[in-house]
C-alpha positions as CSV (number, residue, x, y, z in Angstrom):
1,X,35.4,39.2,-55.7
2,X,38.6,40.5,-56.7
3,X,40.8,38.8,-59.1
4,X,43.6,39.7,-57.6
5,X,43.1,37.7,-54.3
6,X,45.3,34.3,-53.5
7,X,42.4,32.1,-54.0
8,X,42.3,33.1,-57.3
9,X,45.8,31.6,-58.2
10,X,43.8,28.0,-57.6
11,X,41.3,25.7,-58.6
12,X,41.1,23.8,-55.3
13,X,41.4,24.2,-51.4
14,X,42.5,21.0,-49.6
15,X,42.0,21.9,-45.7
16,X,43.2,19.9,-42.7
17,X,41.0,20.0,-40.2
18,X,42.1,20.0,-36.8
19,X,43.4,23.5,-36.1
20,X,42.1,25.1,-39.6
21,X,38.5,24.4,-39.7
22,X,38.0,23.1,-35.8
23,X,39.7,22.8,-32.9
24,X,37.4,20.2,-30.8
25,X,34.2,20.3,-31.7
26,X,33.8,23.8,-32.4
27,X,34.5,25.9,-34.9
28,X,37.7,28.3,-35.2
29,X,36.1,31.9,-35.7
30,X,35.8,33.0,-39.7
31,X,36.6,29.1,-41.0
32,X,33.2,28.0,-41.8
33,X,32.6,31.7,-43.5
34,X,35.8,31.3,-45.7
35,X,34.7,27.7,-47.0
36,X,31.7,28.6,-48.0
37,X,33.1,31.6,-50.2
38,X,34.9,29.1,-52.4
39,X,31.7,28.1,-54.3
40,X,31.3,31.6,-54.8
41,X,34.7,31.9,-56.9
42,X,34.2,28.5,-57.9
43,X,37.1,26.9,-56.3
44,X,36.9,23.1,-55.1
45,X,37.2,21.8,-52.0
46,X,38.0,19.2,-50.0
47,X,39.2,18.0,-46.8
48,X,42.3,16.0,-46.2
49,X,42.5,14.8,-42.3
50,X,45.2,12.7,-40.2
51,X,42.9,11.9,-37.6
52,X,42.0,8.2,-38.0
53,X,39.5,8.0,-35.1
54,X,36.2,8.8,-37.0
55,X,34.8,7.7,-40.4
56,X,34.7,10.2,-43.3
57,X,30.5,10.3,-43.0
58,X,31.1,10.9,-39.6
59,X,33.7,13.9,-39.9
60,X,31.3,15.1,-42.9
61,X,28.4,15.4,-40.6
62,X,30.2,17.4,-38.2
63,X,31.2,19.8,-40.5
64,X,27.8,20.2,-42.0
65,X,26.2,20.9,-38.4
66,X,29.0,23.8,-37.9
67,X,27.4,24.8,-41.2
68,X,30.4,24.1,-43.4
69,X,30.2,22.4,-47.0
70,X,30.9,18.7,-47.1
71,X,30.0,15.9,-48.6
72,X,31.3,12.4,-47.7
73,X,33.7,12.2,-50.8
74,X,35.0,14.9,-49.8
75,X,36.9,14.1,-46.8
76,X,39.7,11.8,-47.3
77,X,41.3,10.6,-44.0
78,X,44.2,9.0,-43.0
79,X,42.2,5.7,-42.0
80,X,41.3,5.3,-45.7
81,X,45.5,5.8,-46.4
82,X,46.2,3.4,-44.5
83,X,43.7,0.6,-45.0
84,X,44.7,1.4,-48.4
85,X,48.5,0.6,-47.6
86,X,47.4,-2.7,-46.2
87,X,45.6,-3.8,-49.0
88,X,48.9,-2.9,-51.4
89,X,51.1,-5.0,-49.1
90,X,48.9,-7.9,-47.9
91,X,46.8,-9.7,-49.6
92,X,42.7,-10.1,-49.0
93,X,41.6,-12.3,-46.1
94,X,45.0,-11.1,-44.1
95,X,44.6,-11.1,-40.3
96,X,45.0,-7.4,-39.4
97,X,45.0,-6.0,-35.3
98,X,43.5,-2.7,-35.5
99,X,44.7,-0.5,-32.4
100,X,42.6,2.7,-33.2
101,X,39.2,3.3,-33.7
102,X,36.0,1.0,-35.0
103,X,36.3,4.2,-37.6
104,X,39.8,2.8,-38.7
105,X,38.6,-1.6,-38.5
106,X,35.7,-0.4,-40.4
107,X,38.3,0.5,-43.6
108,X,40.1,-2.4,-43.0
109,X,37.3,-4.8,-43.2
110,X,36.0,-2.6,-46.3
111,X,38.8,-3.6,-48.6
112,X,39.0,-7.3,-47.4
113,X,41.0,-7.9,-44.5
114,X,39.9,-9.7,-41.0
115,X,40.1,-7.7,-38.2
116,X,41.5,-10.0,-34.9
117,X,41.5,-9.0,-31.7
118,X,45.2,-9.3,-30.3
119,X,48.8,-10.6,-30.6
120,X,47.2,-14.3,-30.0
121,X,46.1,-14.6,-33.6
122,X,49.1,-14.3,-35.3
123,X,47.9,-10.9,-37.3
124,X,49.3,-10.6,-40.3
125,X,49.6,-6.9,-39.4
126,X,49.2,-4.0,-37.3
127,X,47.4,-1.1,-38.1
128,X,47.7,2.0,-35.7
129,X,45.2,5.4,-35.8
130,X,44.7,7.8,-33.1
131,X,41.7,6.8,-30.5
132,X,41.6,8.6,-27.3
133,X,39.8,5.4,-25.2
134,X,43.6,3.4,-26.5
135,X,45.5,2.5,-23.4
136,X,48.2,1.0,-21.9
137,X,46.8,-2.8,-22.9
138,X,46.5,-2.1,-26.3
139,X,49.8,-0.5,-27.1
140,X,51.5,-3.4,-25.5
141,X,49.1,-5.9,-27.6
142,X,50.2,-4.2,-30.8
143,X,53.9,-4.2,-29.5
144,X,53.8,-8.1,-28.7
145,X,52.3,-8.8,-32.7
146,X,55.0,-6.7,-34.4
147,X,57.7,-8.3,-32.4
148,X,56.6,-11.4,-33.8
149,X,56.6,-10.2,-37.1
150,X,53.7,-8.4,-37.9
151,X,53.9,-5.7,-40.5
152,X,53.5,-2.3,-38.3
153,X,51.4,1.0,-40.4
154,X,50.4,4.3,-38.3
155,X,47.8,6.3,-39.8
156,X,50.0,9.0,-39.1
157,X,52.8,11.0,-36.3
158,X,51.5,13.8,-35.5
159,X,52.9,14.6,-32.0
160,X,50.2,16.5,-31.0
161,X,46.6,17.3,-31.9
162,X,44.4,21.1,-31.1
163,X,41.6,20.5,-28.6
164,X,39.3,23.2,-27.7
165,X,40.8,23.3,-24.1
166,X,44.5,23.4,-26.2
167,X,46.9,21.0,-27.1
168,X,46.9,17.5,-26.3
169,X,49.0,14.8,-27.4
170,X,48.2,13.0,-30.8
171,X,48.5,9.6,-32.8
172,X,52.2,10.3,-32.7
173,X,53.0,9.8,-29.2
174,X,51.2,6.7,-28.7
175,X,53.1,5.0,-32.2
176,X,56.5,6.8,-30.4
177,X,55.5,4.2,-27.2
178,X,55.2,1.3,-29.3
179,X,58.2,2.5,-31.7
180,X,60.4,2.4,-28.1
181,X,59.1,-0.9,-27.5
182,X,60.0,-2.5,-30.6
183,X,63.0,-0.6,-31.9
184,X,61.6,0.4,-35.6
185,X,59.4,3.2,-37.1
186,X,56.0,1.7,-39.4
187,X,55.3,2.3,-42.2
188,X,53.0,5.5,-42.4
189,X,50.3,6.1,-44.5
190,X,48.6,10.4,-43.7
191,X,50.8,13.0,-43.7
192,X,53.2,14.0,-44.7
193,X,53.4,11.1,-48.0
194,X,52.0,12.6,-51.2
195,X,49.7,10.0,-51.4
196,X,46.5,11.8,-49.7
197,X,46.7,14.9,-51.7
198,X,46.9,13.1,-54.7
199,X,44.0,11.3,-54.2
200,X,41.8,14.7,-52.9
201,X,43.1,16.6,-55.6
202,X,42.3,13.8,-57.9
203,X,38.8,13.3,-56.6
204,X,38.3,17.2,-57.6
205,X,39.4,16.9,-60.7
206,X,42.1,19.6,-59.7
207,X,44.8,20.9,-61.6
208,X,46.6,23.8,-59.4
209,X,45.3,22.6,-56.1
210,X,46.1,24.9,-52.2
211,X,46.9,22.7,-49.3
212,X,45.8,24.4,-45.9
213,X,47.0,23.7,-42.8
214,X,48.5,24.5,-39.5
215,X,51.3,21.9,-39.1
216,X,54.7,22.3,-40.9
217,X,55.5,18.1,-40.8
218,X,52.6,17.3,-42.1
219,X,50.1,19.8,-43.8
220,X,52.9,21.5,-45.3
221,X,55.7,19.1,-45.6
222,X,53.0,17.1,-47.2
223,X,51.4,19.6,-49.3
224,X,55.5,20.2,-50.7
225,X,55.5,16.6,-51.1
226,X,53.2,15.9,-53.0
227,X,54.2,18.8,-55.7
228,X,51.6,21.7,-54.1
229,X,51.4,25.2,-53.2
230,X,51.1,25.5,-49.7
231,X,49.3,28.0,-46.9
232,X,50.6,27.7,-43.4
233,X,47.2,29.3,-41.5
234,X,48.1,30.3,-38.3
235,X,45.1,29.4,-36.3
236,X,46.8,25.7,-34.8
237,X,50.3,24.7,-33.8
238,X,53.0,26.2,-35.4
239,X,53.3,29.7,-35.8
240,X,55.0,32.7,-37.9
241,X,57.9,32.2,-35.5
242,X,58.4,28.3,-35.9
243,X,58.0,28.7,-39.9
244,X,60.4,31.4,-40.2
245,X,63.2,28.5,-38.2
246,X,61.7,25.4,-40.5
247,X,63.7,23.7,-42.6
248,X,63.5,23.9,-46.3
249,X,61.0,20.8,-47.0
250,X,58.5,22.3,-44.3
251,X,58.4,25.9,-45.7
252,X,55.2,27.0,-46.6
253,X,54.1,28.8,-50.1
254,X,52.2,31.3,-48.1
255,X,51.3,32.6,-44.5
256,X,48.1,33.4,-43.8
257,X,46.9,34.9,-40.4
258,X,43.1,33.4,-41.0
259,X,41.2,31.5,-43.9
260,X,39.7,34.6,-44.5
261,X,43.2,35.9,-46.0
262,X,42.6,33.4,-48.8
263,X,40.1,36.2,-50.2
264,X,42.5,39.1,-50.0
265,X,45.4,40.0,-52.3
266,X,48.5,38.0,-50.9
267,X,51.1,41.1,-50.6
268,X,54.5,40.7,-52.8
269,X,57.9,40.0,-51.0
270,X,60.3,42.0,-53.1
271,X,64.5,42.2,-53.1
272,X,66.8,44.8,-52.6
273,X,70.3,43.4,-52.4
274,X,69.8,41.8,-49.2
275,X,66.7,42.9,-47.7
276,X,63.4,42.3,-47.9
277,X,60.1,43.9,-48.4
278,X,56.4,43.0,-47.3
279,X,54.3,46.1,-47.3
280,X,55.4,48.3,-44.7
281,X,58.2,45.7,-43.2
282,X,61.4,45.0,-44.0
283,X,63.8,42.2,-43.3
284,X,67.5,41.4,-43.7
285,X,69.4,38.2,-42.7
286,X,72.9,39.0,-40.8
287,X,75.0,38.4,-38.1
288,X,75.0,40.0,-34.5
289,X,78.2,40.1,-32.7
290,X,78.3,40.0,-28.8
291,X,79.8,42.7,-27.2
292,X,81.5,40.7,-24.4
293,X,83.6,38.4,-27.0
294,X,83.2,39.8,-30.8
295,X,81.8,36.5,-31.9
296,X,78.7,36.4,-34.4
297,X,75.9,34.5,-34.7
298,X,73.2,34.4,-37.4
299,X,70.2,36.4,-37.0
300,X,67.4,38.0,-38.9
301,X,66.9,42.0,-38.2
302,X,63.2,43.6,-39.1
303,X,61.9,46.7,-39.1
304,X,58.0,46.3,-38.2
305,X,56.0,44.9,-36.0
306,X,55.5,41.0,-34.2
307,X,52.2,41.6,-34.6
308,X,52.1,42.1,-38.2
309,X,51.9,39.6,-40.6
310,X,53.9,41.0,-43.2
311,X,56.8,41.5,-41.1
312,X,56.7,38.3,-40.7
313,X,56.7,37.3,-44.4
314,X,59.8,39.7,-45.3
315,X,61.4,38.2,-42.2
316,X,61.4,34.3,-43.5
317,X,61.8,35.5,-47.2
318,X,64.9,36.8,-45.8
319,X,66.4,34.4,-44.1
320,X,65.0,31.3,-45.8
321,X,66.8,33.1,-49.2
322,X,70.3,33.0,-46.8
323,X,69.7,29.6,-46.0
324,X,67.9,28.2,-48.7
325,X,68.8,24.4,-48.4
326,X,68.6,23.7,-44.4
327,X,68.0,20.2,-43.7
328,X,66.8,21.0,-40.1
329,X,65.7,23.3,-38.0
330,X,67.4,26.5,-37.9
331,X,67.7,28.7,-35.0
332,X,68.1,32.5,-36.0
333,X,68.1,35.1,-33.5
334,X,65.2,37.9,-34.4
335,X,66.1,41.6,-33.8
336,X,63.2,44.1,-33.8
337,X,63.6,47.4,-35.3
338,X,61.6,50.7,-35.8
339,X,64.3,50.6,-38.9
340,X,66.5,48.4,-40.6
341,X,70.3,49.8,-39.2
């Protein structure tokens, strides 16, 4: 193995899951392959999940039968972040309603809390994780017990979550129904808080840990939270196109078209004046003016191809070097050239 390759910058992977190593219960082509290579160059790894609706041994087992490394330890989920959470705010013996899994009650009764069944016992707290059986009944039970007071934690936001038949909503809308309903946002204990890299990269023993993942607001807003170098894999839900508009917390370190690009030298971005270089692509942040009244807007101009990867990489380390401190979103317009003009 060359030493030359990204993975050889780190001592550590930390993958999401959803959308890197799976989406559904299969496997995305070439992910299983590029895990196992990492015991081969002996980086770490470990797996660090939002999804709250199945116990670590569970998720562990799954990966094992796609033929992937894992042991139990090394998942840590967003169920365990958040029964963690709990037990820092309330003490043992609290009265917690769990609306999620039996995966997510099972980490709340593990560190000491009593799991109730609704609003009617006066819970102490609610605790909310993706399930996909939760319905209309038990968002409103959650909703009546944190309008009485009951402290309100969501394993996580994500809006949306890959499936093998696509996208499909996640843990995130259901906590946006209840968040309607009672007119505050919980507490939240995955993605994007530093606190679940932390603990995988401390569970490694890693010093110069790699978060992986395919969402900007959580795998890599995350991964920048917590202090990281961060790979935006482009095998989920965002995409080249949505990184290059991100704002400046949710940029990633790298892009990588598969996992298997961890294994191959990551090509430099170089500066000349303004523009650009990846390879054969170029890129240069400027301003188009419309013919009909003169007036300019901000756009990005390449010269390459939106099928290559490295025109996509001179592309945001052009524009996010024009606009290096955006607090949202950005919305550049992309021009396409054979040549820069």
């Amino acid at each position: 193995m060359s030493t030359n390759t990204l993975i050889s910058g780190f001592d550590a992977v930390l993958a999401d899951l959803d959308g890197v190593v799976y989406a559904g219960p299969a496997a995305i082509p070439g992910a299983v392959e590029a895990l196992n290579k990492l015991a081969d160059v002996n980086v770490k790894l470990a797996y660090v999940t939002n999804n709250a609706s199945r116990t670590p041994a569970t998720i562990a087992a799954h990966l094992r039968e796609l033929g992937a490394p894992a042991d139990d330890d090394q998942v840590v989920s967003s169920a365990q972040a958040g029964a963690a959470l709990l037990a820092r705010k309330l003490p043992a013996g609290s009265k917690v309603l769990v609306t999620g899994s039996t995966a997510l009650a099972q980490e709340v009764r593990a560190l000491g809390m009593t799991v109730v069944e609704g609003a009617t016992d006066a819970p102490d707290a609610v605790i909310q994780g993706f399930d996909p059986g939760l319905g209309w009944a038990d968002l409103a039970e959650a909703t009546y017990a944190i309008r009485s007071g009951a402290l309100w934690i969501a394993t996580n936001t994500d809006m949306t979550i890959p499936q093998d038949r696509g996208i499909a909503p996640g843990n995130g809308t259901l906590v946006a129904a209840v968040r309607t309903a009672v007119g505050h946002d919980p507490l939240v204990a995955g993605k994007p808080e530093a606190p679940l890299f932390h603990t995988a990269a401390s569970r490694l023993g890693s010093n110069t840990p790699l978060v992986v993942g395919d969402r900007l607001d959580t795998d890599i807003l995350g991964g920048n939270n917590a202090g990281m170098a961060t790979a935006l894999v482009l095998t989920g839900v965002d995409s080249a196109d949505t990184a290059l508009r991100a704002c400046t917390a949710q940029r990633p370190t790298f892009i990588l078209g598969t996992m298997a690009q961890l294994f191959m030298p990551y090509p430099e971005v170089t500066f000349d004046g303004g523009t650009a270089t990846c390879g054969a692509a170029a890129a240069r942040a400027g301003t188009e003016k419309s013919a009909a009244d003169g007036a300019g807007d901000s756009a990005v101009h390449v010269a390459g191809s939106p099928n290559d990867s490295d025109a996509w990489r001179a592309a945001c380390a052009a524009w996010w070097a024009a606009i290096p401190n955006a607090e949202q979103a950005t919305e550049p317009r992309l021009v396409w050239h054979a040549e820069l003009p």
